[in-house]
C-alpha positions as CSV (number, residue, x, y, z in Angstrom):
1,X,41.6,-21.0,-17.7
2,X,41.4,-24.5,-19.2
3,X,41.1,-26.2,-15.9
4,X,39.5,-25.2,-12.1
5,X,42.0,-22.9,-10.2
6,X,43.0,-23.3,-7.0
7,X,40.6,-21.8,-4.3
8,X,40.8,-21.7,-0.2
9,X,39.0,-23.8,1.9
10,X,36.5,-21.0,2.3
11,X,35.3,-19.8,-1.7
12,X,35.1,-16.0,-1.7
13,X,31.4,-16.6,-3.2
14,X,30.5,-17.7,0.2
15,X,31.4,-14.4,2.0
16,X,30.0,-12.0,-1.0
17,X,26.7,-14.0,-0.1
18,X,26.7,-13.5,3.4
19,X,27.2,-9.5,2.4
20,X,24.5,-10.0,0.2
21,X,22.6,-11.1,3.1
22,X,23.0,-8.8,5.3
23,X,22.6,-5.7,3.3
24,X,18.7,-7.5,2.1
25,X,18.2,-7.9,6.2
26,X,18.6,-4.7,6.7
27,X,16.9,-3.2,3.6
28,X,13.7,-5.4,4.6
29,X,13.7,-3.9,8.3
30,X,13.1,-0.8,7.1
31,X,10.5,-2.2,4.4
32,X,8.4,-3.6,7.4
33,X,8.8,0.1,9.1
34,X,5.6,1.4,8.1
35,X,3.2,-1.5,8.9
36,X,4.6,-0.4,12.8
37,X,4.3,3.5,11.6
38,X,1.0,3.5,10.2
39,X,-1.7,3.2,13.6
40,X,1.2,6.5,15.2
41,X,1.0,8.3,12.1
42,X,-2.9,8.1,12.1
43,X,-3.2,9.1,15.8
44,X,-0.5,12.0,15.2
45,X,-1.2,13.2,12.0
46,X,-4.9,12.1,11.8
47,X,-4.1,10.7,8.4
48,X,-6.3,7.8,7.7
49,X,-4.8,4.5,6.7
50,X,-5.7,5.5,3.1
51,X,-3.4,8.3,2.7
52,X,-1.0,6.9,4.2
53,X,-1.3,3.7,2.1
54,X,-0.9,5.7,-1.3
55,X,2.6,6.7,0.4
56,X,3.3,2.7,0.9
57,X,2.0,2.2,-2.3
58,X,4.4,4.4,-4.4
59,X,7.1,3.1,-2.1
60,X,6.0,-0.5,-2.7
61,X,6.4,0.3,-7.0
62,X,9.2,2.1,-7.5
63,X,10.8,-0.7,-5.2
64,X,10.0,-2.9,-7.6
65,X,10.4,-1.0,-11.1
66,X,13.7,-0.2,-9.8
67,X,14.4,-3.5,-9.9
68,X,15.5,-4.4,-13.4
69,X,17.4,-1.2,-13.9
70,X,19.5,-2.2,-11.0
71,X,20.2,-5.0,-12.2
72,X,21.7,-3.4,-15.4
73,X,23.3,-0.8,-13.1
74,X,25.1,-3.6,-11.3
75,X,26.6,-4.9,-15.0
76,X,27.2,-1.2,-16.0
77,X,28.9,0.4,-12.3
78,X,29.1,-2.6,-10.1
79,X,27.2,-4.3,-7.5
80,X,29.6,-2.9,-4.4
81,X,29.0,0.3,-6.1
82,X,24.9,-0.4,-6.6
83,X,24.9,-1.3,-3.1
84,X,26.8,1.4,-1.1
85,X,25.1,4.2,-3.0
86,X,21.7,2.8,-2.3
87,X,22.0,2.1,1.6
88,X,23.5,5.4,1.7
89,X,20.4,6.9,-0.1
90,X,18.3,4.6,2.5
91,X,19.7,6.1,5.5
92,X,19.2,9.9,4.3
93,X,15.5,8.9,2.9
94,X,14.8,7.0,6.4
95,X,16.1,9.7,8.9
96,X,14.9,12.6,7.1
97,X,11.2,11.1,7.8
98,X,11.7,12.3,11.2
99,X,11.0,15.9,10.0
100,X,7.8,15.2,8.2
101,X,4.5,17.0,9.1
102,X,2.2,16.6,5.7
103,X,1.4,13.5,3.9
104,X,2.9,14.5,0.7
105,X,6.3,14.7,2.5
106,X,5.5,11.0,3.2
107,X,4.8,10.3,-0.4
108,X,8.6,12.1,-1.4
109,X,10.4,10.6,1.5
110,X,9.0,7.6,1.9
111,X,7.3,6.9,-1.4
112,X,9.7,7.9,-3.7
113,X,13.2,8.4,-1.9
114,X,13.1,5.7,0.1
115,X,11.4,2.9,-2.2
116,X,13.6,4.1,-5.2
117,X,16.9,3.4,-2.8
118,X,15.1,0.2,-1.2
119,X,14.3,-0.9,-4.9
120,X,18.4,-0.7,-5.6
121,X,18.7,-3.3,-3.7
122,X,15.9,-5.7,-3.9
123,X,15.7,-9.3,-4.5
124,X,17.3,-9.0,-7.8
125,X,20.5,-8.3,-6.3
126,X,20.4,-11.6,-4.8
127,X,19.5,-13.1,-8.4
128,X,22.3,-10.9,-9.0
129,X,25.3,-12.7,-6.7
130,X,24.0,-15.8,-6.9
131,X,24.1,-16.6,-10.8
132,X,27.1,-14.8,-10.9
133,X,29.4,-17.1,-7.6
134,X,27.4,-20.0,-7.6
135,X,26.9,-23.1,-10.1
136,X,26.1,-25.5,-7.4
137,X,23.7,-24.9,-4.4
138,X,22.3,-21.9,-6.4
139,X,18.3,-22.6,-5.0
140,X,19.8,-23.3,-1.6
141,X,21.9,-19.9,-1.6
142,X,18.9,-17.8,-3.0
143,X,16.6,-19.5,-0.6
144,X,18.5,-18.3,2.0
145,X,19.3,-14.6,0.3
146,X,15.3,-14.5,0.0
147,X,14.7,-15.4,3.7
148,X,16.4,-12.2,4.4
149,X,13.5,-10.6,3.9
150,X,12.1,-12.4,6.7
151,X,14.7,-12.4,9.3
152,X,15.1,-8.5,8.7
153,X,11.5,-8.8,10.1
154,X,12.4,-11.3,12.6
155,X,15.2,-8.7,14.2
156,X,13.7,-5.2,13.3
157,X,9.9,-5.5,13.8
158,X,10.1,-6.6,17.6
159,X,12.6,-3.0,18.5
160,X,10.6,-1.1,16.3
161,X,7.7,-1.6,17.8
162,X,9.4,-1.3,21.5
163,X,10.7,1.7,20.4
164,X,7.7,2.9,19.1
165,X,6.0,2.4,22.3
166,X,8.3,3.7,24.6
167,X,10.0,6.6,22.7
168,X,7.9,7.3,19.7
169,X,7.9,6.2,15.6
170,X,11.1,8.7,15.3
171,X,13.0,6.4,17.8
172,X,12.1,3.5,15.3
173,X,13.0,5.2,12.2
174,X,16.2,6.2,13.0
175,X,17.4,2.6,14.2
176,X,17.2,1.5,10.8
177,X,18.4,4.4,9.4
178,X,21.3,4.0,11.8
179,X,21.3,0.4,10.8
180,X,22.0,1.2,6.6
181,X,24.6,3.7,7.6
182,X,26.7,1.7,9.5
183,X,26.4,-1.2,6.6
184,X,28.0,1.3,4.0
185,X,31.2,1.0,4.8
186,X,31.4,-2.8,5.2
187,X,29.6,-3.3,1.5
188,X,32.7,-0.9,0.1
189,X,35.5,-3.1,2.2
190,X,34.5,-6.7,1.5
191,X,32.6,-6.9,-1.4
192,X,33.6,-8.1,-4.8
193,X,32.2,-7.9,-8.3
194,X,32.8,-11.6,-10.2
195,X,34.5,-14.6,-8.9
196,X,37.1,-13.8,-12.3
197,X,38.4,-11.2,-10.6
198,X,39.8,-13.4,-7.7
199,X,40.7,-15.4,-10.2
200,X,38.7,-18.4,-9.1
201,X,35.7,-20.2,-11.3
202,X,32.3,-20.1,-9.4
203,X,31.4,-22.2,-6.7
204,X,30.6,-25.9,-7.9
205,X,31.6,-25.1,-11.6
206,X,32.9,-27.4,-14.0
207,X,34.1,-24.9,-16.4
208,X,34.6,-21.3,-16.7
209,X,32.3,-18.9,-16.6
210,X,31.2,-16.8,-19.8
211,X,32.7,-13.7,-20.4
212,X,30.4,-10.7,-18.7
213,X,28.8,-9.2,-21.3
214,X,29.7,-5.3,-23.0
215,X,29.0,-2.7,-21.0
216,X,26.3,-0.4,-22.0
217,X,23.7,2.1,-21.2
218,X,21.9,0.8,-18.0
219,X,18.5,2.3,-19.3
220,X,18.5,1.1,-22.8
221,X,19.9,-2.7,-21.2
222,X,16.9,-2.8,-18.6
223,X,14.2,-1.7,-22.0
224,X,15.9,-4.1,-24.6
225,X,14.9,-7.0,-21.8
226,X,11.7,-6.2,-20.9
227,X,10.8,-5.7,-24.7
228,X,12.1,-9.4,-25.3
229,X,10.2,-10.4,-22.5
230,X,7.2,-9.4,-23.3
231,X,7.4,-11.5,-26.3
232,X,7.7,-14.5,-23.9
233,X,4.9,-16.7,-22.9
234,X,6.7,-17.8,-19.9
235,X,7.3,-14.2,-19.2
236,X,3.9,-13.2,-18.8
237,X,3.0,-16.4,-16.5
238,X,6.0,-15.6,-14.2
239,X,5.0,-11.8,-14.0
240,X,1.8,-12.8,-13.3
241,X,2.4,-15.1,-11.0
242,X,5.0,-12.8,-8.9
243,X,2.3,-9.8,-9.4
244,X,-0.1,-12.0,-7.0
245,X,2.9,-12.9,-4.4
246,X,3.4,-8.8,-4.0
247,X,-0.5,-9.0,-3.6
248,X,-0.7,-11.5,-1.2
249,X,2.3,-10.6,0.7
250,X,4.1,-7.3,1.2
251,X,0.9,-5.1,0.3
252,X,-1.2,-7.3,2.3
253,X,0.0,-9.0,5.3
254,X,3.2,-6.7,5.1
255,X,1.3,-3.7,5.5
256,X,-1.8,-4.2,7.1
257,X,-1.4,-7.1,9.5
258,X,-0.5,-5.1,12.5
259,X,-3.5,-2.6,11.6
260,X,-5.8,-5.4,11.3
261,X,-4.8,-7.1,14.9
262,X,-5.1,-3.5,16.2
263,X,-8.8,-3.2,15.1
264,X,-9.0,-7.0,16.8
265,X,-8.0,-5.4,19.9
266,X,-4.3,-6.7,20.0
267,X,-1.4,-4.6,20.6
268,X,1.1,-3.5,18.2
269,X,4.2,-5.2,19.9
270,X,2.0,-8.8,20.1
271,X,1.2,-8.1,16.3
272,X,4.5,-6.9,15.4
273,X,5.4,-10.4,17.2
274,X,3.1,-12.2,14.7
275,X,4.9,-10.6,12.1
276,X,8.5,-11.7,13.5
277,X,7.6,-15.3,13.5
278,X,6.4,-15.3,10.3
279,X,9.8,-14.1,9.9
280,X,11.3,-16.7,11.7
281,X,9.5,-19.8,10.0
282,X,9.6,-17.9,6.8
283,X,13.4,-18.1,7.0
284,X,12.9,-21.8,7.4
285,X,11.0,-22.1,4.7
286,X,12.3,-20.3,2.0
287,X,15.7,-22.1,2.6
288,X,13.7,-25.4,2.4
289,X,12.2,-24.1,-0.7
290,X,16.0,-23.2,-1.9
291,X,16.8,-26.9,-1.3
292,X,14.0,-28.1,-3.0
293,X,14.3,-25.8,-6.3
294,X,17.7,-27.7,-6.6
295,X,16.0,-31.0,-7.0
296,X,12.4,-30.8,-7.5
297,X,9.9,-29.4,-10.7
298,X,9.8,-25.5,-9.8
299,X,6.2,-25.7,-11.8
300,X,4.8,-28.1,-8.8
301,X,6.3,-26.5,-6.0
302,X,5.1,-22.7,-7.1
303,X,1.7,-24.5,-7.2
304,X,1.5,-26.1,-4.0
305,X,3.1,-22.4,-2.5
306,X,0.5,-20.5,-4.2
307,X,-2.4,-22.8,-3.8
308,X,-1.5,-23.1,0.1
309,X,-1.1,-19.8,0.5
310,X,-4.5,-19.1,-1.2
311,X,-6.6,-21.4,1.5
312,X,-4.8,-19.7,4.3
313,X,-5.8,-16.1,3.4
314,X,-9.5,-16.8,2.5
315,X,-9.7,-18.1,6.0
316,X,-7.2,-15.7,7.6
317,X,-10.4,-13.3,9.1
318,X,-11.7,-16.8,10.8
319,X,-8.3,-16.4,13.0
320,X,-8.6,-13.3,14.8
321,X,-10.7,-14.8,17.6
322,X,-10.7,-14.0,21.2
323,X,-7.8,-16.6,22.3
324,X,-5.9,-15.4,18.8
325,X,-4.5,-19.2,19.2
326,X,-5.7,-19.4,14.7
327,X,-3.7,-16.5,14.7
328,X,-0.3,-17.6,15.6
329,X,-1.7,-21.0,13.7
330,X,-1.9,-18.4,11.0
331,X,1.7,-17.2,11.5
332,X,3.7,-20.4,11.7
333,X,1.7,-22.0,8.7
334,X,1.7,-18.8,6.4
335,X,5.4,-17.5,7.6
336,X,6.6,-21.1,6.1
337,X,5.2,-20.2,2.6
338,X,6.0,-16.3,2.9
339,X,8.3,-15.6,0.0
340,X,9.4,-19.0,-0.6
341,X,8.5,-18.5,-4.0
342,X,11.2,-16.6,-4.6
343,X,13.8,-19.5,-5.3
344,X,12.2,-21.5,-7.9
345,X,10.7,-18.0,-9.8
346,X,14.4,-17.0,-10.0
347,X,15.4,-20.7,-11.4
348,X,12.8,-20.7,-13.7
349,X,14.1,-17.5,-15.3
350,X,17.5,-18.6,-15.1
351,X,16.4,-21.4,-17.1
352,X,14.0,-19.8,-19.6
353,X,16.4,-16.6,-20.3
354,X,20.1,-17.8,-19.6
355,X,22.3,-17.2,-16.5
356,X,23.8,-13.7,-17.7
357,X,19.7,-12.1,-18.5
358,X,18.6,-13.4,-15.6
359,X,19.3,-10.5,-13.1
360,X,17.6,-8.4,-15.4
361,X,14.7,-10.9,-16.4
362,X,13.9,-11.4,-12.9
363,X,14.2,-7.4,-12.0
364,X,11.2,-7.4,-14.5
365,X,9.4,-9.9,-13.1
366,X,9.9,-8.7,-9.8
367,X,8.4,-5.4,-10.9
368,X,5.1,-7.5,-11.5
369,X,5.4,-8.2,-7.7
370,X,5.7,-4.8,-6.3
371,X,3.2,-3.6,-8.5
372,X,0.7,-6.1,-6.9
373,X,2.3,-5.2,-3.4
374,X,1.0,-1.4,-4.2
375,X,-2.4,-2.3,-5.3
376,X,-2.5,-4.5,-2.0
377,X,-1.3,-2.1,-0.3
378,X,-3.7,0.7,-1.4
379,X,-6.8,-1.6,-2.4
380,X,-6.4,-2.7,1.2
381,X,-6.3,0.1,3.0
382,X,-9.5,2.0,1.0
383,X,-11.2,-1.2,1.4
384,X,-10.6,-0.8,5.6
385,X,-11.4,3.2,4.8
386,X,-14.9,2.3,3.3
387,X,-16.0,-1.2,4.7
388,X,-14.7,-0.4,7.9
389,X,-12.6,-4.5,8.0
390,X,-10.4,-6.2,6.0
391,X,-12.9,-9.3,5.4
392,X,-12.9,-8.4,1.8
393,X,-9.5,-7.9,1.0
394,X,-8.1,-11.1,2.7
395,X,-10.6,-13.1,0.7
396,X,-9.7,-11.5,-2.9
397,X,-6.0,-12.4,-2.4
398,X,-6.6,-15.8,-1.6
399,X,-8.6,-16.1,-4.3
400,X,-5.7,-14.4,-6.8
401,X,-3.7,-17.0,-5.4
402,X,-5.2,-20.0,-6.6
403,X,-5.4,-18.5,-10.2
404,X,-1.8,-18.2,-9.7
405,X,-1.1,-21.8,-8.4
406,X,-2.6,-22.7,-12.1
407,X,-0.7,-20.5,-14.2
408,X,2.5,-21.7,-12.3
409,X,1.8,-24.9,-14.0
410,X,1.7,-23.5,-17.8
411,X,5.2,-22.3,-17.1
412,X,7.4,-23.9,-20.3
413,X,4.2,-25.1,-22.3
414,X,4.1,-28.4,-22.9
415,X,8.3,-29.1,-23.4
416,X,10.1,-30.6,-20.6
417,X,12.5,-27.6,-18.8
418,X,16.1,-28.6,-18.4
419,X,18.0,-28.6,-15.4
């Protein structure tokens, strides 16, 4: 089309990212699960928080090497495809954990079922959608797609830990599980592949779209891109970078913040409430940090995110006093820098490796992340094991962070990136 065909008042790109959405919300309520699972499972199972970690910590990789080979999945099958297969493998993973009585049942269901269906759709999905229906407000739109993450916390955390009190960590398993199976069916009905197949241009563009690009083996697609990034410079510093967010974040805070308040003396559902408004000021902002992506340096704002972050973590065991008023301080201040990383890291590889790589360049990259997640996640938890506090870890991933805020600012050398 040599001209911008007609659309409705409402562009379809609009409602495939409020799918999108939805489908993340609900994959990261049950990613937040086992930071409410982990003090039942120790007092049930006698488990210690190690062993259980190295269940997390599989789940927390594969969710994140599964990343770029869904992306190429997605090109390959489709994304209403990618999706509906993966909650559906969610909601068997999730409820089957029910049965569980040995921790290397945790580490197949949990670990490797679950975090390989989680992983399916991660992040990259929204890098996905959004390169592929938007032109204009793309930061904004993945800010928002990102902030999923925290809203699923904001909505799930609070009844699973309820439910967990009054009925049990089965009762909080299956609500999510419950929550991915009735999502199936409404990923099949509405979703759609590529705005060409409305026969509309994306939203904002000024003219058409490139052709998708050949079909081929998924596999072979997801290794040819990680061998060309590897011979990227700006590769590397993004990887890196995104390898200390999974540090700093889901392995960390993710995982062990409601342990940590527990050793502190605060219950689980006033923990699992610091957790939701990180969620809710997280969801603030990373759609701030979307709207700033669109017309800011990405370099500067990754450092301030980092660097901020950094400061708050190294400080964090300061917080759990006996009024815990530092740490809701700690919530609202660190919930507003959560994952709002997330839009200018996807921009950034959008600009450095095209629009049409980038779901795949930035599944790679966000492999980095949950590869730093797990050795949060684990590092953290033998740390509690032997030390007997989480002093130590909280101070190491603040430090990581301010390494990070510096190589943010190497990203693109010394050439100016283009808008």
């Amino acid at each position: 089309m040599s001209s911008p065909p007609l659309v409705p008042r409402l562009h379809y790109g609009w409602i495939a990212a409020g799918i999108t959405f939805v489908t993340l919300l609900v994959a990261a309520g049950i990613r937040s699960a086992p930071g409410v699972m982990m003090v039942p499972l120790e007092t049930e199972f006698g488990w210690s928080r190690a062993t259980i970690s190295v269940a997390i910590s599989v789940n927390l990789v594969l969710y994140g090497l599964m990343a770029p080979f869904a992306a190429a999945l997605m090109d390959r099958f489709g994304v209403r495809r990618t999706m509906a297969v993966a909650l559906s493998v969610l909601a068997v993973g999730v409820a089957a954990t029910i049965a569980m009585g040995a921790p290397w049942q945790m580490i197949l269901l949990w670990g490797i079922v679950v975090g390989a269906g989680s992983g399916s759709i991660a992040l990259v999905l929204g890098a996905t959608v959004v390169t592929r229906w938007f032109d204009s407000w793309r930061g904004t739109v993945m800010g928002v797609l990102s902030a999923a993450n925290a809203t699923g916390q904001l909505v799930f955390l609070p009844l699973m830990a309820l439910a967990v009190q009054h009925w049990g960590w089965r009762a909080a398993v299956l609500l999510v599980a419950a929550a991915a199976a009735i999502l199936v069916p409404a990923v099949w009905l509405l979703m759609r592949e590529r705005p060409a197949d409305l026969g509309v241009w994306p939203v904002g563009a000024t003219e058409p779209p490139p052709p998708p690009p050949p079909r081929g083996n998924p596999a072979r697609t997801a290794i040819v891109a990680l061998g060309e990034g590897m011979r990227s410079r700006d590769f590397w510093l993004l990887a890196g970078g995104f390898f200390v967010c999974g540090l700093s974040t889901n392995g960390l805070i993710g995982t062990h913040l409601i342990p940590a308040c527990f050793d502190h003396g605060i219950p689980e559902v006033r923990a699992a409430g610091l957790l939701a408004v990180m969620g809710l000021f997280d969801l603030v902002g990373t759609t701030l940090s979307g709207w700033l992506s669109d017309r800011w340096d990405s370099r500067r704002l990754l450092f301030w995110y980092y660097s901020l972050r950094g400061l708050s973590l190294i400080f964090l065991d300061a917080a759990f006093g006996p009024d815990v008023f530092g740490l809701w301080l700690f919530a609202v201040f660190y919930g507003l820098d959560w994952i709002a990383t997330v839009p200018p890291t996807v921009k950034l590889a959008a600009q450095s490796f095209g629009r049409e790589r980038a779901g795949v360049m930035f599944g790679w990259i966000f492999a980095a992340h949950q590869i730093g997640a797990a050795v949060a996640a684990f590092g953290a938890g033998w740390i509690r094991t032997d030390l007997g506090d989480y002093w130590l870890a909280f101070v190491l991933s603040g430090v990581a962070c301010l390494f990070a805020a510096t190589m943010s600012l190497m990203v693109g050398g010394k050439k100016p990136i283009p808008a």
